[in-house]
DOSE-302644 format. One line per 5 residues: their letters; for each residue x, y, z of C-alpha. Coordinates in steps of 0.05 Angstrom, whole numbers, plus 5000, padded with zeros to 4 digits. Each point is the difference from the previous one (the first is absolute). Example, Ala and Ser with C-alpha at 12.3 -4.5 7.8 and 13.67 -1.06 7.14 Angstrom:
BEGIN
as = 5246:4910:5156 | 5027:5069:4987
***
This chain:
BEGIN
xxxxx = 3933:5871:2485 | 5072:5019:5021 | 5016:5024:4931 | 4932:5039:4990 | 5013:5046:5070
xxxxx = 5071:5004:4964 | 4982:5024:4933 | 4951:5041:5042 | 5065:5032:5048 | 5042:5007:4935
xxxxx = 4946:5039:4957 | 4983:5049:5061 | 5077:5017:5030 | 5028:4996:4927 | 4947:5065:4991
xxxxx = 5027:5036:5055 | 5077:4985:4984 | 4982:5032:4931 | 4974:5062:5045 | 5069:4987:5038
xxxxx = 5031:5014:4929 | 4975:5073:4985 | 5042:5036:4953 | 5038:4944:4976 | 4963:4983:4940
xxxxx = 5044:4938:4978 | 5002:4961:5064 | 4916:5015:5006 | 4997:4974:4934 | 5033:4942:5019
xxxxx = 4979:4986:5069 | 4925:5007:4977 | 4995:4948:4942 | 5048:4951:5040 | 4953:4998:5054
xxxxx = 4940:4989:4953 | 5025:4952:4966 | 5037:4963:5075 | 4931:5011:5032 | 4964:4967:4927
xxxxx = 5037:4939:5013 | 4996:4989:5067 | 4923:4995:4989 | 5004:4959:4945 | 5017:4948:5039
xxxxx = 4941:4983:5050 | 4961:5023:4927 | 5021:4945:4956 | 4999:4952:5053 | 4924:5012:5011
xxxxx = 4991:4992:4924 | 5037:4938:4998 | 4949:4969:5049 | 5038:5008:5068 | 4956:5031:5057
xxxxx = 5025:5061:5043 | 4992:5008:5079 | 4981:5064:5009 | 5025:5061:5056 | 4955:5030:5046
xxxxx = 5033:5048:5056 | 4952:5038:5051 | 5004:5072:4979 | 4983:5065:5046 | 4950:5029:4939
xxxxx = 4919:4987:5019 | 4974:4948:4953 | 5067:4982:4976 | 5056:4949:5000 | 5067:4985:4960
xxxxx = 4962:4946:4960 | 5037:4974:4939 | 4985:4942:4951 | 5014:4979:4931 | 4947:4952:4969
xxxxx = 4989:4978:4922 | 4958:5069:4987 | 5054:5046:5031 | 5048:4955:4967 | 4972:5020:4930
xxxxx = 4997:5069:5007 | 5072:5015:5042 | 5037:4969:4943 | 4987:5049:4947 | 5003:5056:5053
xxxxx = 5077:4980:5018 | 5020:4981:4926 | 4973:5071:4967 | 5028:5035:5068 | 5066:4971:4987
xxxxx = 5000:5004:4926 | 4981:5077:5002 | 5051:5008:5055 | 5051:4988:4949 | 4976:5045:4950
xxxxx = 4989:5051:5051 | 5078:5006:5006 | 5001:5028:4921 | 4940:5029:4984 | 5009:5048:5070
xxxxx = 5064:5017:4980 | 4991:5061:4961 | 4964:5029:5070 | 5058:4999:5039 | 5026:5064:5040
xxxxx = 4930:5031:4969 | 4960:4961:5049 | 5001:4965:5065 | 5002:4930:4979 | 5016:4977:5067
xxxxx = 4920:5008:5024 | 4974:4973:4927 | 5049:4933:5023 | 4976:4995:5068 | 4921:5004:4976
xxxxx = 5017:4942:4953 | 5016:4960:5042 | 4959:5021:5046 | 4937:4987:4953 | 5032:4923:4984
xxxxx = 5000:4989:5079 | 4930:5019:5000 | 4976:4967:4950 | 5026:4932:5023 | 4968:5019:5067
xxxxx = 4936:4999:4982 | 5000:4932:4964 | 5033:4977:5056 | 4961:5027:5051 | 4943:4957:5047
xxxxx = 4981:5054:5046 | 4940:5059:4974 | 5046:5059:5034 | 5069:4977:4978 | 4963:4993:4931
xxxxx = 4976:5075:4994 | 5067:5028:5028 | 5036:4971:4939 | 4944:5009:4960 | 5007:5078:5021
xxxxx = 5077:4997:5001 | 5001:4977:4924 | 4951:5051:4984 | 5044:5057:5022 | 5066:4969:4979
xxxxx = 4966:5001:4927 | 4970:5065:5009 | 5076:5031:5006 | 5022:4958:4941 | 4945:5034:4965
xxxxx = 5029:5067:5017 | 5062:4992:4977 | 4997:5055:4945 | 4961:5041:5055 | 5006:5064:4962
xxxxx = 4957:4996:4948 | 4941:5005:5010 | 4962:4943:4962 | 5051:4955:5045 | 4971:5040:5069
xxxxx = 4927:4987:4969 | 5004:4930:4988 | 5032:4985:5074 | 4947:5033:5026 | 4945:4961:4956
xxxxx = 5033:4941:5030 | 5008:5009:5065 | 4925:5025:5007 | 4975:4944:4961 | 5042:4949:5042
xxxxx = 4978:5023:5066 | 4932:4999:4978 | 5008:4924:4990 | 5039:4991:5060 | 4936:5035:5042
xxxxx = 4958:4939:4971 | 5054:4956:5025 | 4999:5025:5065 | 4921:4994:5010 | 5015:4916:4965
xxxxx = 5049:4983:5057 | 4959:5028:5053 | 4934:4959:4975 | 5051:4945:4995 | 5028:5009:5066
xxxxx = 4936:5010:5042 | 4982:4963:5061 | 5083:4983:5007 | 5050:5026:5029 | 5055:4999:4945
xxxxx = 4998:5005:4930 | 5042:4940:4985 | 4976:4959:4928 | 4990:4940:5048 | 4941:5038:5027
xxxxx = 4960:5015:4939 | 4981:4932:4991 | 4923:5008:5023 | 4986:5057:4951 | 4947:4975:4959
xxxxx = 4946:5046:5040 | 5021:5060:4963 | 5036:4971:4938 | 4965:5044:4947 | 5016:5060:5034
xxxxx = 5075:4990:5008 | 5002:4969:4931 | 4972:5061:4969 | 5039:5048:5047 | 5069:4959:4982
xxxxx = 4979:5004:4936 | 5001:5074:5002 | 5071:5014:5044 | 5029:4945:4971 | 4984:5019:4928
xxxxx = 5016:5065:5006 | 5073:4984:5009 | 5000:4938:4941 | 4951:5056:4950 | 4937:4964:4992
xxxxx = 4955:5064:4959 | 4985:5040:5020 | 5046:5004:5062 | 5059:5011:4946 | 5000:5067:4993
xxxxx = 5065:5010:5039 | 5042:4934:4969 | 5016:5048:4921 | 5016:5067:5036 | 5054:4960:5056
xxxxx = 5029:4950:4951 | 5025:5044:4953 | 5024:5055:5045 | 5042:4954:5043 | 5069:4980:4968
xxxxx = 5003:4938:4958 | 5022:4946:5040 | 4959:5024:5060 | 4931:5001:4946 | 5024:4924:4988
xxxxx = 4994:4986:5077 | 4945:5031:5003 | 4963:4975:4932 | 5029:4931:5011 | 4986:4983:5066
xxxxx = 4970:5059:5051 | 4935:4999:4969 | 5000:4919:5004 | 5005:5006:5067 | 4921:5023:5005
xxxxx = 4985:4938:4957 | 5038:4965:5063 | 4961:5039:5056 | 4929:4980:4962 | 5030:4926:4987
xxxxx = 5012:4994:5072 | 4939:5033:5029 | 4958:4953:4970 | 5031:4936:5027 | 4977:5031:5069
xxxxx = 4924:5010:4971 | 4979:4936:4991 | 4962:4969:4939 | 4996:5051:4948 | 4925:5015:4971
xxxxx = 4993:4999:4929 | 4996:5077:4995 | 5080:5011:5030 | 5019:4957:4935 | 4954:5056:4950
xxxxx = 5025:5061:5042 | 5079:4975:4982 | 4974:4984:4923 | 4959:5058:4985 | 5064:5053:5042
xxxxx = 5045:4956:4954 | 4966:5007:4934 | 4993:5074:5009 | 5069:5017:5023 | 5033:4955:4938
xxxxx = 4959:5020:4949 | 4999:5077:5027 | 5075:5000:5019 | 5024:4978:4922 | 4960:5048:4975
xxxxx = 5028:5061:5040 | 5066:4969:4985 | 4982:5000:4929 | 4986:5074:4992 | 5061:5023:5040
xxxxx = 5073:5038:4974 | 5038:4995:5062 | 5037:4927:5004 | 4994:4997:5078 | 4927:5015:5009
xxxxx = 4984:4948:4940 | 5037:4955:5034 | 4963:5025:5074 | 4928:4985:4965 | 5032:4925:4980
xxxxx = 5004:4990:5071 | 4919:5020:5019 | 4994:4941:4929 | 5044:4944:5029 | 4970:5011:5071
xxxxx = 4933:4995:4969 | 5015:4936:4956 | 5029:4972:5090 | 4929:5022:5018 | 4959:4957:4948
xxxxx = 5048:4937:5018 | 4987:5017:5068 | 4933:5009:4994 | 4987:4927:4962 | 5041:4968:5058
xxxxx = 4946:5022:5048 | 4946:4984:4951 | 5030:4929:5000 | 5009:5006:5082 | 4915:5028:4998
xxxxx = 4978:4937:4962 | 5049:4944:5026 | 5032:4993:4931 | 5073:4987:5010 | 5028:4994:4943
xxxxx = 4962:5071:4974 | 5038:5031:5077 | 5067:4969:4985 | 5005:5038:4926 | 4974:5067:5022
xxxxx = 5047:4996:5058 | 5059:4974:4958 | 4991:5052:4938 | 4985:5056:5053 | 5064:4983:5048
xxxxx = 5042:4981:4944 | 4984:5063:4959 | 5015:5037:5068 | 5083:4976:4991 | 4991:5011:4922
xxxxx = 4979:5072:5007 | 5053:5018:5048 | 5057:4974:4942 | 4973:5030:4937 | 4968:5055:5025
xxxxx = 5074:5018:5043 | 5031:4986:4938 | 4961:5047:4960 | 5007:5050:5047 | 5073:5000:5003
xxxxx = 5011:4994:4928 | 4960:5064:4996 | 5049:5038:5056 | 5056:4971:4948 | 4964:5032:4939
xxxxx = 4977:5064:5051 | 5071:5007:5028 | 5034:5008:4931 | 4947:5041:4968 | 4984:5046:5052
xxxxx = 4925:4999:4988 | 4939:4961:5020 | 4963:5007:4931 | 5002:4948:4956 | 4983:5044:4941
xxxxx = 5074:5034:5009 | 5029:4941:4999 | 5015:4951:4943 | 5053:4959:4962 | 5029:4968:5073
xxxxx = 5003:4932:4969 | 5068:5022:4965 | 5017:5034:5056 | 4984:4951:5064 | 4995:4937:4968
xxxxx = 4998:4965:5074 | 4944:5051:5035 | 4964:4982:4934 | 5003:4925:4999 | 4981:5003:5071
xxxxx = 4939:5050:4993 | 4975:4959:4941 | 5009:4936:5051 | 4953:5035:5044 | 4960:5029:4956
xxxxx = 4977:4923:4971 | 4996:4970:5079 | 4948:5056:5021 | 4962:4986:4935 | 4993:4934:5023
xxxxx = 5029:4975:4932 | 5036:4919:5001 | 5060:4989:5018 | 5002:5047:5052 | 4983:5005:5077
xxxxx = 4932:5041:4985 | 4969:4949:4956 | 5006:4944:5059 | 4959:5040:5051 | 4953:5021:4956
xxxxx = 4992:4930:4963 | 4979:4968:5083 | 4952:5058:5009 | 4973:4985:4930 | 4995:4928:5011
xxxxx = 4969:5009:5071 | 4937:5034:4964 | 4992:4950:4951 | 5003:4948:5052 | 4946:5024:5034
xxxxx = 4955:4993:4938 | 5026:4924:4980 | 4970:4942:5017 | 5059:4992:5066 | 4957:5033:5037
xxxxx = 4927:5026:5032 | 5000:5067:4996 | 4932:5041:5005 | 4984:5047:4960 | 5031:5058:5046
xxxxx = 5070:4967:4993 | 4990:4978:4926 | 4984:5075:4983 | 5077:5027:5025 | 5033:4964:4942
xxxxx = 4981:5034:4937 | 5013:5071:5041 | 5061:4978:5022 | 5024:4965:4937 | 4965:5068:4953
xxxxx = 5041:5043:5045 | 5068:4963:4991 | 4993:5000:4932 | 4979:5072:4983 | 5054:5019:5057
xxxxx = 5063:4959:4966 | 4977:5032:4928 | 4996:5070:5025 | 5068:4993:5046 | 5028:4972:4933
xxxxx = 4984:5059:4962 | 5028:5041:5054 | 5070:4963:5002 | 4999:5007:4922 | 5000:5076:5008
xxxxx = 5042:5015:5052 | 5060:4950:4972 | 4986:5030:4925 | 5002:5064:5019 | 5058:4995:5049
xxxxx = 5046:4962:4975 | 4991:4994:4920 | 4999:5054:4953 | 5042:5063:5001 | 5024:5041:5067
xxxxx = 4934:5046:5010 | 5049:5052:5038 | 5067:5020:4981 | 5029:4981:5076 | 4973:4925:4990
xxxxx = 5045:5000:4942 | 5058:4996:5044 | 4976:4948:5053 | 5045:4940:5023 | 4984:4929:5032
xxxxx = 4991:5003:5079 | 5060:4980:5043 | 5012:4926:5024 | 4965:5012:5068 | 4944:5021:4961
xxxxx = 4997:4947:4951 | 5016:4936:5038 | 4928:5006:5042 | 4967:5003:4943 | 5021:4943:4962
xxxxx = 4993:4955:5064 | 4920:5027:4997 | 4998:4990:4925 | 5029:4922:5011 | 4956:4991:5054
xxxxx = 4939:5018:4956 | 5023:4948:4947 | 5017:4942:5048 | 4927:5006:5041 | 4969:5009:4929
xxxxx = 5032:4932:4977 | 5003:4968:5068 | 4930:5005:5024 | 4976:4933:5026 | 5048:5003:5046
xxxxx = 4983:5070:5031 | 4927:4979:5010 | 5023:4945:5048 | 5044:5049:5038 | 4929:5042:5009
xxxxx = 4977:4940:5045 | 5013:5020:5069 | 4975:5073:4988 | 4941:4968:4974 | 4981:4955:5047
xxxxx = 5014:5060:5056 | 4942:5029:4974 | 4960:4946:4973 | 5019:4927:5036 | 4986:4971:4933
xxxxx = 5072:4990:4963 | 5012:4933:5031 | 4932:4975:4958 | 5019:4964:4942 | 4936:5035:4963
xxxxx = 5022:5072:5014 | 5049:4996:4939 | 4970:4959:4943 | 5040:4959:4953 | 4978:5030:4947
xxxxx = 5018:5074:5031 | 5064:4975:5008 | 5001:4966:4921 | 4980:5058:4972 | 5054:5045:5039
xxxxx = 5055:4947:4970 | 4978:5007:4933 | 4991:5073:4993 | 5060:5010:5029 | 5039:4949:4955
xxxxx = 4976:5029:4939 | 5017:5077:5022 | 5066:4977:5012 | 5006:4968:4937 | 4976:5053:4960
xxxxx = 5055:5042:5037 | 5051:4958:4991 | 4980:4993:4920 | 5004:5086:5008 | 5069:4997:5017
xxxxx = 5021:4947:4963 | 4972:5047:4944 | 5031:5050:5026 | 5075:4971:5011 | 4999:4973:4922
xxxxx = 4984:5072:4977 | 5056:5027:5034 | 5048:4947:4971 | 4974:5012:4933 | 5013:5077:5006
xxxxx = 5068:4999:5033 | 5026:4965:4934 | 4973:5054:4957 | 4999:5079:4986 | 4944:5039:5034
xxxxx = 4974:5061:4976 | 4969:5049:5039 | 4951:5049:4973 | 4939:5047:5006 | 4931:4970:5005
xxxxx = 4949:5024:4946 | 4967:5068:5006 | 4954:5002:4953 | 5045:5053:4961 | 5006:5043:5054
xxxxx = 5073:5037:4992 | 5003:5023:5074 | 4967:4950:5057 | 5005:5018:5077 | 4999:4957:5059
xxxxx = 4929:5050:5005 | 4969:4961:4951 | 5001:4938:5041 | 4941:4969:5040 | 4991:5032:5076
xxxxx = 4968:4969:5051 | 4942:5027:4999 | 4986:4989:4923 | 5023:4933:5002 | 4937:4980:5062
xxxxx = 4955:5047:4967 | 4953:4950:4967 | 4992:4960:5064 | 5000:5062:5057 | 4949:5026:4946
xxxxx = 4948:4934:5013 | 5012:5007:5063 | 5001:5073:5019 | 4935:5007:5045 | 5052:4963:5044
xxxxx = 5064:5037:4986 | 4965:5074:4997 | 5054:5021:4957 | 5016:5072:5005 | 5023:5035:4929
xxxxx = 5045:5064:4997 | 5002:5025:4927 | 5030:5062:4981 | 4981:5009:4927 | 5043:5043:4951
xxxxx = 4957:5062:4988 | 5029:5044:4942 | 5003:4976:4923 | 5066:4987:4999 | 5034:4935:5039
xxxxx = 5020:5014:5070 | 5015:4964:5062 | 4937:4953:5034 | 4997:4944:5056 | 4962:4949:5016
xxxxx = 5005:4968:5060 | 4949:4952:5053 | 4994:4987:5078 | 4973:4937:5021 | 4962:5006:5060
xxxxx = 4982:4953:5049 | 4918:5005:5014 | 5013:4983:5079 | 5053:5040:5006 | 4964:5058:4975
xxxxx = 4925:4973:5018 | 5004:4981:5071 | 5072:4999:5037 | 5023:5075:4978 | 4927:5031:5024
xxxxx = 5024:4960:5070 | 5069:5018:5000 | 4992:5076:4993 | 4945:4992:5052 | 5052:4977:5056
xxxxx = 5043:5053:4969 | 4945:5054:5018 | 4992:4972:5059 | 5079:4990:5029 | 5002:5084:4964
xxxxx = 4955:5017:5051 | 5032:4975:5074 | 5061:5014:4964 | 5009:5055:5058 | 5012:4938:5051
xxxxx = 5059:4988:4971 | 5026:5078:5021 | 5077:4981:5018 | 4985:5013:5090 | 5039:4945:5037
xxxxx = 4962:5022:5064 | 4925:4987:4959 | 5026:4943:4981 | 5022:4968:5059 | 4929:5025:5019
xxxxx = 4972:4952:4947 | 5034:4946:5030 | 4980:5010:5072 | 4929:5006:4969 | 4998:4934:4966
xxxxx = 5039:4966:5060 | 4938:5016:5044 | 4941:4990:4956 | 5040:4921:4998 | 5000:5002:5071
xxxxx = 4933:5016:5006 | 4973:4951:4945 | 5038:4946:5037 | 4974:5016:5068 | 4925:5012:4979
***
């Protein structure tokens, strides 16, 4: 535990050294990644230890705070979910120190350093933390350290719009939060996890309300609304943190509320299925209809947390109807696509602030022709693009393939499901499927359009690959993605402890079946060999060309004397036919401005996705609370003597509540 409270001590002072270092923009650089990477490996220790099997004591100090304490642990489940939080914080650390460059002596990076690090500290607190108050202080501190990340670009004003989407959206999930702990806590005198043990009582009600809190922060729909209007706005290796592993940490608050609940009804396992299904299936198609890179890739994130929900949610159908093997393969896909998510999905969004940072622009449709340009940011993208399509050999496929088999479990002969339980598979197995086809499609646009072709803009003509600070993190995520994709067996056993923290079942020699494990082998033998047979392929092509004369020239044109990188497929015309089937979802809007005199003049054509809860239900409730704070805006009048007032005012009606 020594190294945790280190890490912890490193990640917090090396925030307020890089505060220390206003207006020297090199050393703040410097001082802000070393210490997120320093403070990464310091936690790594007690992390991997845990995941190898060794058991942690943990730290509890008496602390002056009602209802709290300094209570810190480090079990299997906060094992599985602080390793992908340190490796993407350290990982974007790194690429921080390029991709910030071109902001220096235009901004204070010093405080954009310091809330880095500050969110990493956070984070690791609260999977680390055993005590309710201790828990919603980090919670609350990571909350605001993203927030300010958020704002970086603070003066435009789609970047002020989307902080404040997300910092309404997170406090309204932190309010259900509050009201969980206190229903947890009641009756006791401290909020430690230790005392939560007798909470079956009122189980339904704090599984629903953690449901809510907690899922507003991971982007269970339709909570989501804030996750594509913060991600994008926030720089690139911040919206990796944040995309990678912030959200997971709401999956981690559910996870661990519901070891404190008891036996989980039947109903807990269809509310996690049903969020799931909706969210994946929802989230790809949003994606799917989008132009700007970073927002697609935001709406991945509301899919890949959806596809954690349904393996989540068949884990606790196997927990509802003692099938063990059915709880160990929901659990396993769900916890294992929690680590997979945080690599590809961190690698795609870095790879996009390489593509972003040399282009200048967000839209793909100005893009184009990067492949001969950034021949590394492409090979990487297209890495990610095939692990969050959950295509073999890659990390995505793994996950996916335990949820799958999980559901088809449950409806073999290995076990007794009723009818309630037998139901969940073919939703949960339709919704993969459709979900992997559409997220295919997606990836097929947005690496066609971006980097083959022609330059769509004359400055993208010009564009070189990324520095080395820039490119080393993302070939480490990239090689990650192919070594868990051709690895797996092996990272399904390292998912034991977290498992049985929530579960007790990993030790039973029917929660994984042989055949589960078979069928893992094969699949992933034969992806690998068809890989290998790829690049074999591959290599002999390029040995047959380097002996010979290549000529390069002009595809066909159909006889057309004058072709333009206009002419070529946009985004929008490329997911027509399938944001067309599917447009009482997407509620496309068109803008057409047709040519109106006889001879040919200038017209555009253009569409705006919109997202129906955005627009249906959260933005009539935002600009409610807007009206609302409008009107006692004149509290807020700029008297220190009124508000000192204020003060005196709330001190007594305390005093009087506690005396009554």
């Amino acid at each position: 535990m020594n190294w945790l409270v280190a890490s912890l001590c490193t990640f917090f002072a090396g925030g307020l050294a890089c505060l220390a270092a206003t207006g020297r923009p090199r050393l703040t650089r410097w001082v802000g990644s070393s210490v997120a990477v320093l403070g990464g490996a310091l936690a790594l220790v007690p992390t991997c230890a845990v995941l190898g099997g060794r058991a942690m004591n943990g730290l509890h100090l008496p602390w002056s705070m009602p209802f709290g304490s300094i209570a810190l642990g480090m079990d299997g489940l906060s094992a599985i979910f602080s390793a992908p939080i340190l490796i993407i914080v350290m990982l974007a650390a790194v690429y921080g120190t390029e991709y910030l460059r071109p902001f220096e002596g235009k901004r204070n990076l010093a405080s954009s350093w310091f809330f880095f690090n500050l969110l990493a500290g956070s984070m690791l607190l609260v999977v680390a933390a055993r005590n309710g108050m201790l828990f919603l202080i980090a919670w609350e501190v990571m909350s605001l350290a993203s927030f300010f990340l958020v704002m970086f670009e603070n003066e435009k004003a789609t970047v002020r719009e989307a902080g404040w989407i997300y910092l309404v959206a997170t406090h309204i999930g932190t309010a259900f939060l509050l009201v969980l702990f206190l229903l947890l806590g009641q009756g006791n005198s401290t909020l430690d996890f230790s005392a939560f043990s007798d909470a079956s009582a009122f189980a339904g009600i704090a599984f629903v309300l953690a449901v809510v809190g907690f899922g507003t922060k991971a982007g269970f729909m339709p909570m989501h609304v804030w996750l594509p209007e913060a991600h994008p706005a926030a720089p690139s290796h911040v919206s990796a943190v944040m995309s990678g592993v912030m959200i997971k940490t709401g999956i981690y608050g559910l996870v661990r509320v519901v070891t404190f609940l008891g036996a989980p009804p039947p109903w807990w396992g269809w509310t996690l299925v049903s969020i799931g299904a909706i969210s994946g299936i929802l989230g790809v198609l949003f994606a799917l209809a989008q132009h700007d890179l970073k927002r697609l890739l935001a709406y991945h994130s509301v899919e890949n947390i959806g596809i954690i929900a349904m393996g989540l949610g068949v884990g606790l159908l196997g927990m509802s109807y003692h099938a063990p093997a059915v709880a160990f393969l929901g659990f396993a896909g769900g916890f294992l696509h929690v680590i997979n998510h945080a690599l590809f999905k961190s690698l795609l969004f870095l790879s996009a602030g390489a593509a972003i940072h040399a282009s200048g622009t967000r839209d793909i449709d100005h893009m184009g022709g990067l492949l001969k340009r950034m021949p590394i940011t492409a090979l990487v993208f297209l890495v990610g693009s095939v692990a969050i399509c959950g295509l073999p050999p890659l990390n995505g496929f793994v996950s996916e393939f335990m949820i799958y088999l999980g559901s088809l479990v449950s409806v073999s002969g290995e076990t007794s499901l009723p009818i309630g339980g037998i139901a969940a598979a073919p939703v949960v197995v339709g919704a993969l499927a459709l979900i992997g086809g559409l997220a295919v499609a997606c990836f097929t646009k947005a690496f066609g359009i971006m980097f083959l072709g022609e330059p769509r803009s004359p400055h993208v003509a010009h564009v070189h690959e990324s520095g080395l600070a820039m490119r080393i993190p993302m070939v480490i995520l990239a090689a990650a993605c192919v070594l868990i994709g051709i690895t797996g067996p092996f990272w399904v056993d390292l998912l034991r402890p977290a498992i049985s923290a929530v579960t007790g079942i990993a030790a039973d020699p029917k929660a994984y079946p042989a055949f589960a494990s078979h069928a893992l082998w094969m699949v992933t033998f034969l992806a690998a060999g068809a890989a290998g047979l790829v690049g074999i392929l591959v290599f002999l092509r390029a040995r047959l060309l380097a002996t010979q004369s290549v000529t390069q020239a002009p595809t066909w044109d159909c006889g057309y004397a004058a072709p333009s990188p206009r002419m070529q497929y946009t985004a929008s015309s490329f997911a027509e036919p399938i944001t067309r089937l599917f447009r009482v979802f997407l509620r496309t809007r068109r803008h057409f401005s047709p040519p109106t005199a006889y001879f040919p003049m200038s017209s555009s054509f253009s569409t705006e996705p919109q997202d129906i809860f955005h627009e249906s239900l959260f933005q009539p409730v935002f600009g409610a609370i807007h009206r609302f704070l409008s009107r006692i805006h004149w509290l807020q009048h700029g008297r220190l003597n009124l508000y000192i007032l204020y003060i005196i005012v709330a001190l007594m009606a305390l005093l009087a509540w506690k005396l009554r």
